[in-house]
N, CA, C and O of each residue as an XYZ file, in Angstrom:
752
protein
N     -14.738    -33.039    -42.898
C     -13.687    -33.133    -43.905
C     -14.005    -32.167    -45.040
O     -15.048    -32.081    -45.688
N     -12.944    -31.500    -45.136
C     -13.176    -30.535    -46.694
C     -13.429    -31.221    -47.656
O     -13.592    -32.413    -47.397
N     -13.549    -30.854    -48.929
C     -13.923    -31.527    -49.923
C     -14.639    -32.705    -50.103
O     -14.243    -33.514    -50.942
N     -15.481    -32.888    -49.544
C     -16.520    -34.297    -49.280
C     -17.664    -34.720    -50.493
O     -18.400    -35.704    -50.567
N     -17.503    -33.640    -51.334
C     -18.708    -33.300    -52.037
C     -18.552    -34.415    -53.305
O     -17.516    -34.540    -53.958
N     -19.589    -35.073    -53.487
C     -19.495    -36.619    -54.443
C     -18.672    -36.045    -55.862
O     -18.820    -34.912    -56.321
N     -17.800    -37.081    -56.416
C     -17.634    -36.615    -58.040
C     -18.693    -36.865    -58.362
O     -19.589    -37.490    -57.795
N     -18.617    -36.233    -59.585
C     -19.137    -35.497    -60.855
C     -19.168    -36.994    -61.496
O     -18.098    -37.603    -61.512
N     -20.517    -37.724    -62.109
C     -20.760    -38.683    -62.644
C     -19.764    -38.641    -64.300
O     -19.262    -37.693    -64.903
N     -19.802    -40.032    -64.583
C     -18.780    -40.054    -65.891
C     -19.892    -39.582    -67.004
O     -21.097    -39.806    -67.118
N     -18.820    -38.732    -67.876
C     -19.848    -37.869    -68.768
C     -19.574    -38.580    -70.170
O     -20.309    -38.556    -71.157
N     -17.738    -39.531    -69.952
C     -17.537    -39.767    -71.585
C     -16.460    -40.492    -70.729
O     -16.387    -40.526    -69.501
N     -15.453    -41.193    -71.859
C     -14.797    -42.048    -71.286
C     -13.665    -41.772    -70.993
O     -13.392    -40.627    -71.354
N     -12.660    -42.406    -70.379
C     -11.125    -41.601    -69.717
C      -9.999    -42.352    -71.185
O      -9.968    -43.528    -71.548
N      -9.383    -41.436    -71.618
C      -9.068    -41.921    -72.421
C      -8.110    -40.718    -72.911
O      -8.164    -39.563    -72.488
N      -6.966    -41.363    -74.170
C      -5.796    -40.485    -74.630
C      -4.963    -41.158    -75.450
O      -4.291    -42.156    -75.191
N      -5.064    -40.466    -76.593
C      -4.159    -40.909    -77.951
C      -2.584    -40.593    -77.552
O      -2.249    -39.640    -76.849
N      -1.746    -41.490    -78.084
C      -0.353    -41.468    -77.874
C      -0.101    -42.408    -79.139
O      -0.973    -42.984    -79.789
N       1.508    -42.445    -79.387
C       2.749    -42.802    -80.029
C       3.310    -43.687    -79.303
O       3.901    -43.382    -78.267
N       3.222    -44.747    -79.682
C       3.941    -45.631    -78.690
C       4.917    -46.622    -79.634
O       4.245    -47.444    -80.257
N       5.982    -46.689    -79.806
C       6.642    -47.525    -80.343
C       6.992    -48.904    -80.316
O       7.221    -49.767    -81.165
N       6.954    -48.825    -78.776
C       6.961    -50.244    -78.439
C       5.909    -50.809    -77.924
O       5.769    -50.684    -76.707
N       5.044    -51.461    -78.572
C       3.728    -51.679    -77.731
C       3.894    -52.525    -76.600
O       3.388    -52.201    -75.526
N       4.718    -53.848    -76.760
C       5.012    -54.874    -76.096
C       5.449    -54.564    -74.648
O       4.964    -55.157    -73.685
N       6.657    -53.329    -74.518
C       7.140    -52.695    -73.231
C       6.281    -51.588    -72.682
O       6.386    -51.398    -71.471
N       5.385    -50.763    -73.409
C       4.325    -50.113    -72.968
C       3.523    -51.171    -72.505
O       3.074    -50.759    -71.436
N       2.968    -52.624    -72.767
C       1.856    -52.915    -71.679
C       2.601    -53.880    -70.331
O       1.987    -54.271    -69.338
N       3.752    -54.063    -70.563
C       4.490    -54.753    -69.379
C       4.659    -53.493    -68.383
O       4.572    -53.703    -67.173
N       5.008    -51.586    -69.087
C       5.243    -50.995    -67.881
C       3.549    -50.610    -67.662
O       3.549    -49.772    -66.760
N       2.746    -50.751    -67.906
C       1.160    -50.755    -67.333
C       0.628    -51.177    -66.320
O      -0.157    -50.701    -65.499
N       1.515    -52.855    -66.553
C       1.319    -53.849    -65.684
C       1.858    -53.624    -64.441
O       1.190    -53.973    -63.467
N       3.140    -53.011    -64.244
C       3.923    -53.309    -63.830
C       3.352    -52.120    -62.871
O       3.217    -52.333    -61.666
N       3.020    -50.852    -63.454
C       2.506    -49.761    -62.342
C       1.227    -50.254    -61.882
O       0.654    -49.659    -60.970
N       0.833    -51.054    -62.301
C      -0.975    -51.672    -61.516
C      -0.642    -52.391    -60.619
O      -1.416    -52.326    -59.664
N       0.506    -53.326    -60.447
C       0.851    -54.223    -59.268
C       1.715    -53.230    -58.470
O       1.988    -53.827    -57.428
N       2.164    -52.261    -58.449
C       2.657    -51.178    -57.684
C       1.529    -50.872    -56.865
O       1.559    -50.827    -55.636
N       0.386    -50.631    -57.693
C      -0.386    -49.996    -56.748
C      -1.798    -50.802    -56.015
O      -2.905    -50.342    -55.737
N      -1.496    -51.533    -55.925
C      -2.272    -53.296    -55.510
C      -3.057    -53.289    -56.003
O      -4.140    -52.822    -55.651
N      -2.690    -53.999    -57.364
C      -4.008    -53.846    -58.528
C      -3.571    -54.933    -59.467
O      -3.401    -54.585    -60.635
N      -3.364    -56.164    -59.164
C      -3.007    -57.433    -59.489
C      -3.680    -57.791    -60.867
O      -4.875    -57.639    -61.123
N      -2.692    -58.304    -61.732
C      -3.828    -58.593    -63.116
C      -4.863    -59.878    -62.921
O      -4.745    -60.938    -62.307
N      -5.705    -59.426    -63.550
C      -6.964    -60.718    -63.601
C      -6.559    -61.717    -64.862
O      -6.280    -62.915    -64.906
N      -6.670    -60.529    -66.008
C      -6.860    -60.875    -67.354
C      -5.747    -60.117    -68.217
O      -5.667    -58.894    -68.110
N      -4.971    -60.747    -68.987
C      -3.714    -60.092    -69.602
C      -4.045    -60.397    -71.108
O      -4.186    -61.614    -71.221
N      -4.200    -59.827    -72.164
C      -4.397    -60.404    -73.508
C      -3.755    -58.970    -74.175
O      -4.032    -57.788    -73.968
N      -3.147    -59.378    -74.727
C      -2.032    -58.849    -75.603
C      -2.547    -58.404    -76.834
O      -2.557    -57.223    -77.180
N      -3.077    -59.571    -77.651
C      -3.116    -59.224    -78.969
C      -4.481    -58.253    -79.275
O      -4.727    -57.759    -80.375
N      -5.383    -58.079    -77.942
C      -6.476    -57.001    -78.090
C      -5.815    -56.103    -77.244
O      -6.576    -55.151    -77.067
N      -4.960    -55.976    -76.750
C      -4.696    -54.848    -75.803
C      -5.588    -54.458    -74.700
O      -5.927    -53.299    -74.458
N      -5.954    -55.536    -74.033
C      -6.771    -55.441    -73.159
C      -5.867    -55.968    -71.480
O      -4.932    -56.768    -71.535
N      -6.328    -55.391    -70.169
C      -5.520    -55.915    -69.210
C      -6.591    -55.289    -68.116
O      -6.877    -54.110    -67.907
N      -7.074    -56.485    -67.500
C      -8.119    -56.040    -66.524
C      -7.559    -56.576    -64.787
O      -6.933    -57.633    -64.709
N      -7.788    -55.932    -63.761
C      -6.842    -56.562    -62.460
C      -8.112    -57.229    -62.044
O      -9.163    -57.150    -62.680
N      -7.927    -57.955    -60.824
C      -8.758    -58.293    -59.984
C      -9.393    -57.755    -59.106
O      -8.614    -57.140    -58.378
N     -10.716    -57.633    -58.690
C     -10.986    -56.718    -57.798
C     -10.488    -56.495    -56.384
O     -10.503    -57.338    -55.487
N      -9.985    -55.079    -56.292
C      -9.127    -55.265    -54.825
C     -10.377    -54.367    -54.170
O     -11.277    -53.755    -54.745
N     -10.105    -54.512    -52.832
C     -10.668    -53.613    -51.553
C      -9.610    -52.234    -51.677
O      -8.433    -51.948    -51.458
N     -10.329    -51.872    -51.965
C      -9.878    -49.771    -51.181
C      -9.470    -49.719    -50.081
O      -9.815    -50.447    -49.151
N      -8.446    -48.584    -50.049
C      -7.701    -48.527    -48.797
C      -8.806    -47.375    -48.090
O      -9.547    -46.568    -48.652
N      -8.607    -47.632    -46.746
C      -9.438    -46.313    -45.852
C      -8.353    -45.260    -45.357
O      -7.170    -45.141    -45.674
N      -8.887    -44.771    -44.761
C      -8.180    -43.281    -44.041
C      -6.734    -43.030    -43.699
O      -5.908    -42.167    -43.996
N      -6.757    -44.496    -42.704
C      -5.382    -44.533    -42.365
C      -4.282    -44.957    -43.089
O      -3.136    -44.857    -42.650
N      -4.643    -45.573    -44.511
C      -3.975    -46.507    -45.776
C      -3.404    -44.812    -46.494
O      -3.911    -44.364    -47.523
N      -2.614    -44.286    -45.938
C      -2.157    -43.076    -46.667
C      -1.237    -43.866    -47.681
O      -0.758    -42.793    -48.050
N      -0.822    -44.434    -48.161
C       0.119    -44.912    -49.267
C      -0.535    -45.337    -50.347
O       0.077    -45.430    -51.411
N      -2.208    -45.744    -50.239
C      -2.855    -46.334    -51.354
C      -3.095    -44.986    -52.101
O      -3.054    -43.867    -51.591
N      -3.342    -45.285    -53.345
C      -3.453    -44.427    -54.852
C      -5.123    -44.679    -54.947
O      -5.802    -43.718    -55.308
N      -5.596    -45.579    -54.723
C      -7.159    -45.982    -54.721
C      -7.902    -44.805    -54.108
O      -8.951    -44.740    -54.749
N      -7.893    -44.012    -53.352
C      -9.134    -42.942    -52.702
C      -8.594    -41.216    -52.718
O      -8.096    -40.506    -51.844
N      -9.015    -40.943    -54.340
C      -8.835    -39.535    -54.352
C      -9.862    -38.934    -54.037
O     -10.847    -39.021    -54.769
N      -9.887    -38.288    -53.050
C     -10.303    -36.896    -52.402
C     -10.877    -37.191    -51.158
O     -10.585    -38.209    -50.532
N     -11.591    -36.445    -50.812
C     -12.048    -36.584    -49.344
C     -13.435    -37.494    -49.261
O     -13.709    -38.361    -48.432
N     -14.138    -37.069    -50.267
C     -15.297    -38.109    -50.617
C     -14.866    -39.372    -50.671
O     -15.183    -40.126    -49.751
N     -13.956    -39.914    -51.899
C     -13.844    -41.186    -52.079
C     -13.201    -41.896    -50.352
O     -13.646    -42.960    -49.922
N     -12.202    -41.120    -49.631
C     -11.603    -41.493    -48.529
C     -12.311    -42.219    -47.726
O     -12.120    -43.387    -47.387
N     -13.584    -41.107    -47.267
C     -14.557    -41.375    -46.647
C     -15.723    -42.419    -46.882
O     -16.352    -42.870    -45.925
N     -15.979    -42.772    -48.131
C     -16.857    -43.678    -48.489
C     -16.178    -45.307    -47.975
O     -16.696    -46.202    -47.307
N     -14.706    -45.188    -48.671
C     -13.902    -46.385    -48.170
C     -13.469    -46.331    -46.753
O     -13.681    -47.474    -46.348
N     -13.151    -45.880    -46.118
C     -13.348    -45.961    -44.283
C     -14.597    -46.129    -43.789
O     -14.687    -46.446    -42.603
N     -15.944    -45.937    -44.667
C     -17.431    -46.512    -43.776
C     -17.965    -47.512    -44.596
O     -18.659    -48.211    -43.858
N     -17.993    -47.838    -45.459
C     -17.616    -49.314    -46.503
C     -17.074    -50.079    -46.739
O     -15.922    -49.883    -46.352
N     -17.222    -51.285    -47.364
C     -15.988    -51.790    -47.880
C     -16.275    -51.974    -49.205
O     -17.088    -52.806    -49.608
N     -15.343    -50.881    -50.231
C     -15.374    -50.801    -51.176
C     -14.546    -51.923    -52.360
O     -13.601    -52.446    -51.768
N     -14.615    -52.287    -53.434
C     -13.358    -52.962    -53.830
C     -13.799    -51.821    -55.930
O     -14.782    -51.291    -56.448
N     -12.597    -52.014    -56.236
C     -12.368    -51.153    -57.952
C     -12.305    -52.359    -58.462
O     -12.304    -53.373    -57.763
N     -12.231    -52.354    -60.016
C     -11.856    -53.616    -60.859
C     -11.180    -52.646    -62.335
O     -11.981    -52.303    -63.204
N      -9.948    -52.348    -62.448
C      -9.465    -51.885    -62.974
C      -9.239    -52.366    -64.502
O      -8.393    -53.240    -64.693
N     -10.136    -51.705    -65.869
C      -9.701    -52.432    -66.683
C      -9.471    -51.499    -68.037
O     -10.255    -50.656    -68.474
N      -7.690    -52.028    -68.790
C      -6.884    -50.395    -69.300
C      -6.784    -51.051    -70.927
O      -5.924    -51.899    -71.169
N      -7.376    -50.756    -71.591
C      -7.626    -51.313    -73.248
C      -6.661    -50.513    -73.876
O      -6.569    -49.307    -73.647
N      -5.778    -51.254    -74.827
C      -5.152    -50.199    -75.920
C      -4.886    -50.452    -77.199
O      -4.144    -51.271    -77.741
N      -5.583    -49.648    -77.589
C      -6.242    -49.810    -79.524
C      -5.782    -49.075    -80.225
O      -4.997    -48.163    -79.968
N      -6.481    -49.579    -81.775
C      -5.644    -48.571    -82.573
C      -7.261    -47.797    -83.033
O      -8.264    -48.411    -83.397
N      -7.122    -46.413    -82.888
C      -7.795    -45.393    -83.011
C      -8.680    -45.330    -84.204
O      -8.248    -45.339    -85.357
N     -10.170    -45.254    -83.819
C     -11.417    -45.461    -84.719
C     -10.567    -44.824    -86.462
O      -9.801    -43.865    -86.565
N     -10.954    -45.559    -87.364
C     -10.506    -44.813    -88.577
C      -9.293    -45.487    -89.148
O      -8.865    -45.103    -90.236
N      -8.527    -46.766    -88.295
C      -7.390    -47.341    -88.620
C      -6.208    -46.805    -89.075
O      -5.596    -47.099    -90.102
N      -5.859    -45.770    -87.995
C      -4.641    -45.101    -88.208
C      -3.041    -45.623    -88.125
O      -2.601    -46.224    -87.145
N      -2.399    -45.356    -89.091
C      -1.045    -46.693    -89.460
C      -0.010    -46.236    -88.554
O      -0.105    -45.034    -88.307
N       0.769    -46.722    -88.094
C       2.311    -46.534    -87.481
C       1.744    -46.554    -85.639
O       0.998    -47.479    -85.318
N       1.987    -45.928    -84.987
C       2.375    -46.130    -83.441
C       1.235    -45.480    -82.952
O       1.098    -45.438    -81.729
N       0.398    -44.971    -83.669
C      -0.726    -44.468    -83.173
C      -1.734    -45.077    -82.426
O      -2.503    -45.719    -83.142
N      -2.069    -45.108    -80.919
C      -2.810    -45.877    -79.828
C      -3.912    -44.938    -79.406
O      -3.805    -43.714    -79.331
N      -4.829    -45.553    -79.179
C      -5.758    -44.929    -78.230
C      -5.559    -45.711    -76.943
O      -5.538    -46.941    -76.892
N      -5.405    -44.840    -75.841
C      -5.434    -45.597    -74.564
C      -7.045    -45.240    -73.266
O      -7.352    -44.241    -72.616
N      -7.471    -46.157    -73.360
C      -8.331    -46.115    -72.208
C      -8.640    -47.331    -70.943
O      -8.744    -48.557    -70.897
N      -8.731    -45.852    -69.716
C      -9.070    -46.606    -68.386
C     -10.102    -46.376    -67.438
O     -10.389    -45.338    -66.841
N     -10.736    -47.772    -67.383
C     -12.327    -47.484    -66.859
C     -11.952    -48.406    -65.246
O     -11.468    -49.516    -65.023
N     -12.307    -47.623    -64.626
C     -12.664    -47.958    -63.215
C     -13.755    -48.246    -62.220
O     -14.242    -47.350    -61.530
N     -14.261    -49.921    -62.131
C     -15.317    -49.991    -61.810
C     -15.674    -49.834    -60.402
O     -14.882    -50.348    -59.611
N     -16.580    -49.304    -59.968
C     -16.414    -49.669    -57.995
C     -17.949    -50.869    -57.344
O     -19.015    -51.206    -57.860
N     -17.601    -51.027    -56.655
C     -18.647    -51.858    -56.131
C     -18.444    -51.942    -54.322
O     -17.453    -52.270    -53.669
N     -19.525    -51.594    -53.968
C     -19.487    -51.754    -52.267
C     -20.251    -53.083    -51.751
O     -21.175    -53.451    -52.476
N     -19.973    -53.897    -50.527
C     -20.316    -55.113    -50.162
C     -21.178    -54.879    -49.230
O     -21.066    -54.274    -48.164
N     -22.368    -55.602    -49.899
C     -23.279    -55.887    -48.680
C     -23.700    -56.821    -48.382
O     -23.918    -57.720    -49.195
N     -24.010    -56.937    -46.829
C     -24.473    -58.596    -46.148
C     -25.800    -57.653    -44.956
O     -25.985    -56.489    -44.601
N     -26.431    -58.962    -44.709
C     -27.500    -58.686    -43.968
C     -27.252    -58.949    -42.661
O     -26.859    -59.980    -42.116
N     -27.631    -57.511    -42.078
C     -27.203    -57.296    -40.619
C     -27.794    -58.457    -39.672
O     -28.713    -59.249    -39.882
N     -26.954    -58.288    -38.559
C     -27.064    -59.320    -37.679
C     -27.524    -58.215    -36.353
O     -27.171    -57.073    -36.059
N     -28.660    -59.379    -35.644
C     -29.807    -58.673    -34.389
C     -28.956    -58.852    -33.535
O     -28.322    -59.899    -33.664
N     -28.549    -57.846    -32.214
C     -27.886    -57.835    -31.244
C     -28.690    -57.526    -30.304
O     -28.854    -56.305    -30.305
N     -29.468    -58.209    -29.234
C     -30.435    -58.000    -28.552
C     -29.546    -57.922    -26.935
O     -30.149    -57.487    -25.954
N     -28.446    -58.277    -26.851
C     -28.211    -58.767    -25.456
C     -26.179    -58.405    -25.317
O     -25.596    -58.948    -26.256
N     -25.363    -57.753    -24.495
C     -24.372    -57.367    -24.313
C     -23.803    -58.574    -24.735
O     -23.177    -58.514    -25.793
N     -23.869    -59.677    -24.155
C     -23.160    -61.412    -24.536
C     -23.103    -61.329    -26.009
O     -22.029    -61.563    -26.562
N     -24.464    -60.925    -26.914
C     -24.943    -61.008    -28.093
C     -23.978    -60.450    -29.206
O     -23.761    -60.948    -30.311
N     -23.441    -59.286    -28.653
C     -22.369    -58.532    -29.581
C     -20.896    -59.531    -29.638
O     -19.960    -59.379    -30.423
N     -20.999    -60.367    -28.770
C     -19.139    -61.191    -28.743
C     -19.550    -61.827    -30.159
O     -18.594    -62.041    -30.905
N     -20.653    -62.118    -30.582
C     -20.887    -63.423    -31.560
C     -21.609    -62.677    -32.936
O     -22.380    -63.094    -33.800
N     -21.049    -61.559    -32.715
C     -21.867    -60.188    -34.265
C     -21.336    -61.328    -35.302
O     -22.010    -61.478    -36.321
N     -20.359    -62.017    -35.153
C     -20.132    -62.510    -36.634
C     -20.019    -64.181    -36.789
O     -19.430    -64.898    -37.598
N     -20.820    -64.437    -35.689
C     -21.259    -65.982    -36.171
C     -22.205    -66.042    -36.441
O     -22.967    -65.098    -36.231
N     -22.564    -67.055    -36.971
C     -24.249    -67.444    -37.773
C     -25.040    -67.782    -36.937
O     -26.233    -67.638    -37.204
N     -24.639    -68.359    -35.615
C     -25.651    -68.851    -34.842
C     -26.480    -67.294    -34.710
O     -27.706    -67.294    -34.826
N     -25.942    -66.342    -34.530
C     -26.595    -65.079    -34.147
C     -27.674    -64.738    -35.294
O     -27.258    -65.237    -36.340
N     -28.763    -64.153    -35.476
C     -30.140    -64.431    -36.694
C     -29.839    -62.779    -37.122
O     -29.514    -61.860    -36.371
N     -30.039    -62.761    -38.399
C     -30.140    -61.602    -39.151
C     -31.557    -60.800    -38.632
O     -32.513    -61.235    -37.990
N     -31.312    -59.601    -39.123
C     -32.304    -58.648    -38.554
C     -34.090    -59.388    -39.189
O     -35.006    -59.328    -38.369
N     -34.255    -59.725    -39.946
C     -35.252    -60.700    -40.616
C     -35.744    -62.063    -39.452
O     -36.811    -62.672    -39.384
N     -34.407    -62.207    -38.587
C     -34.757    -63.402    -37.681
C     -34.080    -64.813    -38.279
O     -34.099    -65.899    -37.701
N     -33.582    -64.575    -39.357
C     -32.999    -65.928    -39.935
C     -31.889    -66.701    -39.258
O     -31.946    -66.389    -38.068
N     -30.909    -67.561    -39.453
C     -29.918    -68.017    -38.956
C     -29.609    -68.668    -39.793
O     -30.498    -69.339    -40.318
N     -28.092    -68.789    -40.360
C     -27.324    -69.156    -41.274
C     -25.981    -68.363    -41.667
O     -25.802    -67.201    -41.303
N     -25.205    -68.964    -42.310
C     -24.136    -68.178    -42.824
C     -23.623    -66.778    -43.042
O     -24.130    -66.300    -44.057
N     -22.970    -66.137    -42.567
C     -22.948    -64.391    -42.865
C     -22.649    -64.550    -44.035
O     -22.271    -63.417    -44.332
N     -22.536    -65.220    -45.023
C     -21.565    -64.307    -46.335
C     -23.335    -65.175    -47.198
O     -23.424    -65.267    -48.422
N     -24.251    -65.576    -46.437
C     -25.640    -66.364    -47.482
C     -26.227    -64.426    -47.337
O     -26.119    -63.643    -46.393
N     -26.862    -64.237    -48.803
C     -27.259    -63.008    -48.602
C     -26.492    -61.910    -49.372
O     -26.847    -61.132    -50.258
N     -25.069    -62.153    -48.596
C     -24.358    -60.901    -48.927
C     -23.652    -60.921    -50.665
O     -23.090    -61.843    -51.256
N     -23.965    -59.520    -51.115
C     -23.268    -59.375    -52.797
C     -22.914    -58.322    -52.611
O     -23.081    -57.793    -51.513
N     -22.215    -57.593    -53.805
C     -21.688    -56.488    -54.321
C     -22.335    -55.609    -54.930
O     -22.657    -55.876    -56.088
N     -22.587    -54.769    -54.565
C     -23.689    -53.560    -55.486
C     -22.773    -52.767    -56.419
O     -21.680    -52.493    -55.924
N     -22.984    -52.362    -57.611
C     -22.019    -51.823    -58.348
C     -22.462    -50.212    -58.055
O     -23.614    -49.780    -58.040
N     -21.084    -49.372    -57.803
C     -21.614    -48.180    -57.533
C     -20.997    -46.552    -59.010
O     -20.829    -45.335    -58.942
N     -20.871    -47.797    -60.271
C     -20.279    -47.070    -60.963
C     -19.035    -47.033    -61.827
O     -18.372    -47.988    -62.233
N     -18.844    -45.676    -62.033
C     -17.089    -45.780    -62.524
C     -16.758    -44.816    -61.446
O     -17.526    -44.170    -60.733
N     -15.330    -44.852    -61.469
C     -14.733    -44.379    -60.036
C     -13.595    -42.900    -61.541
O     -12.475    -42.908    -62.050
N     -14.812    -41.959    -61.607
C     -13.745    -40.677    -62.650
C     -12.534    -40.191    -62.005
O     -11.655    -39.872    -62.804
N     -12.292    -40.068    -60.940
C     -11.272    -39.550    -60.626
C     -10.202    -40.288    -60.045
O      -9.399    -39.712    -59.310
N     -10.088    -41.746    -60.347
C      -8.754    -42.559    -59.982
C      -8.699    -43.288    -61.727
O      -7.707    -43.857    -62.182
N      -9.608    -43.144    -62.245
C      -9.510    -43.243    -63.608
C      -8.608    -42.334    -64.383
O      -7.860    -42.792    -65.247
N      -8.676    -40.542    -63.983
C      -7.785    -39.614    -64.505
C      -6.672    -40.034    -63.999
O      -5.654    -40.182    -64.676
N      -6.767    -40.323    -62.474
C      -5.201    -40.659    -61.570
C      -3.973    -41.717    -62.710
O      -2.766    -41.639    -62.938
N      -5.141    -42.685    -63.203
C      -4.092    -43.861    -63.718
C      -3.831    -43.580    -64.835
O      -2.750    -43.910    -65.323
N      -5.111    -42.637    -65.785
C      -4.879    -42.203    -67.071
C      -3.228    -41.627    -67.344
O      -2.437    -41.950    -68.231
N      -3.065    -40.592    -66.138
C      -2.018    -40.170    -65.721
C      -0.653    -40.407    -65.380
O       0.288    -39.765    -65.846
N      -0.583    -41.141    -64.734
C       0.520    -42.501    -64.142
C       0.710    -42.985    -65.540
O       1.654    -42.845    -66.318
N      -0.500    -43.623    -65.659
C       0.430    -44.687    -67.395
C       1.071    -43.758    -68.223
O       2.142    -44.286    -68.525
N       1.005    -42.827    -68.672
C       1.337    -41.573    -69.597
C       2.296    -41.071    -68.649
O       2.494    -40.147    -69.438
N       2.511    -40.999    -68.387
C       4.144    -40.639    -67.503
C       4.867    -41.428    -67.440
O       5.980    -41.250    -67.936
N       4.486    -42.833    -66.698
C       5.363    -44.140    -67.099
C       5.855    -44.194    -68.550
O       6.990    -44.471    -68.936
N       4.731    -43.862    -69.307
C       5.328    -44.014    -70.892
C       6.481    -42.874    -71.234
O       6.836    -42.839    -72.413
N       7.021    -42.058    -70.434
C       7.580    -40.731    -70.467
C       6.884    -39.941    -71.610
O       7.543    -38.923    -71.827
N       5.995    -40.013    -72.275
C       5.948    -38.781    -73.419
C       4.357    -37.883    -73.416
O       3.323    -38.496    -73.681
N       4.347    -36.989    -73.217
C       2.521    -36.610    -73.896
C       1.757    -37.059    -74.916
O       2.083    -37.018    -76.102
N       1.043    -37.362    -74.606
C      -0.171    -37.808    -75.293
C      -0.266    -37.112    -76.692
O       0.236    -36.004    -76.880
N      -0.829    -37.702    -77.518
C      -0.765    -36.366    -78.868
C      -1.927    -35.812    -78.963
O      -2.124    -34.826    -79.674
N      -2.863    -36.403    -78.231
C      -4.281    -35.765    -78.158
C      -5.181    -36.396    -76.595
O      -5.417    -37.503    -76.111
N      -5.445    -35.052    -76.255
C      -6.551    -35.717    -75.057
C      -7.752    -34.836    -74.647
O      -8.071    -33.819    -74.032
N      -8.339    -36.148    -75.574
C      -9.415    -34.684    -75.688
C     -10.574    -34.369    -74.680
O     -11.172    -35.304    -74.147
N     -10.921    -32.982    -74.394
C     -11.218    -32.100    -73.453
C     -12.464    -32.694    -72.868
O     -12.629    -32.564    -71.655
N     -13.257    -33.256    -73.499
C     -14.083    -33.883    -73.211
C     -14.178    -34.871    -71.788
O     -14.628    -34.757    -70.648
N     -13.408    -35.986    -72.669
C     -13.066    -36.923    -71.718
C     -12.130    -36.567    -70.489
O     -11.482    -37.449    -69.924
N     -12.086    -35.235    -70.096
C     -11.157    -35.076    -68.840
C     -12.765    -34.460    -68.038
O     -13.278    -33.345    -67.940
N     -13.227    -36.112    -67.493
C     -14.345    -36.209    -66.498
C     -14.848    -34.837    -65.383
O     -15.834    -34.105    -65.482
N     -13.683    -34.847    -64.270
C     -13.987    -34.206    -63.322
C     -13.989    -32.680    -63.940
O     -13.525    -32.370    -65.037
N     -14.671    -31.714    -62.903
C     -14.569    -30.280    -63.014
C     -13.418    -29.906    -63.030
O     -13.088    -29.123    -63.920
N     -12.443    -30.348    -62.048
C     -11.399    -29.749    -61.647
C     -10.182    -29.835    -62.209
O      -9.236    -29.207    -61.732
């Protein structure tokens, strides 16, 4: 696959000052593009401007309609993983307490991949039952598949972070009044 090559770690945060007049219909259309893109709210609080989803699973290869896996790297990590994001989009009023419609908007994207402890397949019969417990983890144990297994956090996910930075600021129809150079993560 072309472009396979890992992003570029987060250097600063994803983020962009705007004018927003209506705050109330700016975080309903937020909402409203996060459940578009199966990204269900967890946590909705208004009066901090805070709105975090629940963690979903990443789409893989063949999920061409999901918004979750930009580029060929991220694609690929979620088709040999199972990845899940936890999407969470804060909107404040800008360090310095600036008066009238002035917002800072930021969106941080967490990722986390699932792991459980492999199961010993010693015998052709052995593979029908990869996912019952009677079958013993590579250790020799026997018990529950999901005893063991957690979520490793693998970060912020910079480049579906720009994706949504993006999306919301278009949903809002207007440009940003400042976005600064910094915080635009990736190289590219």
């Amino acid at each position: 696959m072309c472009g396979c090559e890992a992003p570029a770690p987060a250097m600063s945060p994803t983020l962009a000052a705007l004018r927003i007049s209506d705050r109330d219909a700016f975080f309903d259309a937020t909402q409203t593009l996060l459940r578009e893109l199966d990204l269900p709210p967890a946590r909705v609080d208004r009066e901090t401007g805070l709105l975090s989803t629940v963690p979903t699973t990443s789409g893989q290869w063949f999920e061409f309609w999901r918004a979750d896996s930009r580029g060929g790297y991220q694609v690929l990590e979620n088709s040999l993983h199972t990845i899940r994001r936890t999407v969470t989009v804060s909107l404040a009023r800008p360090q310095g307490g600036a008066a009238g419609d002035e917002y800072q908007l930021s969106v941080e994207v967490q990722k986390e991949r699932y792991s459980a402890p492999e199961r010993q397949v010693t015998t052709a019969s052995g593979a029908l039952a990869i996912y019952n417990e009677r079958l013993p983890t590579e250790e020799g144990l026997r018990g529950a598949a999901s005893r063991g297994a957690h979520w490793v956090p693998l970060g912020r996910d910079v480049l579906f972070e720009e994706h949504l930075l993006d999306r919301i600021i278009e949903r809002a129809g207007q440009a940003p009044t400042t976005r600064p150079a910094a915080a635009r993560n990736s190289p590219n």
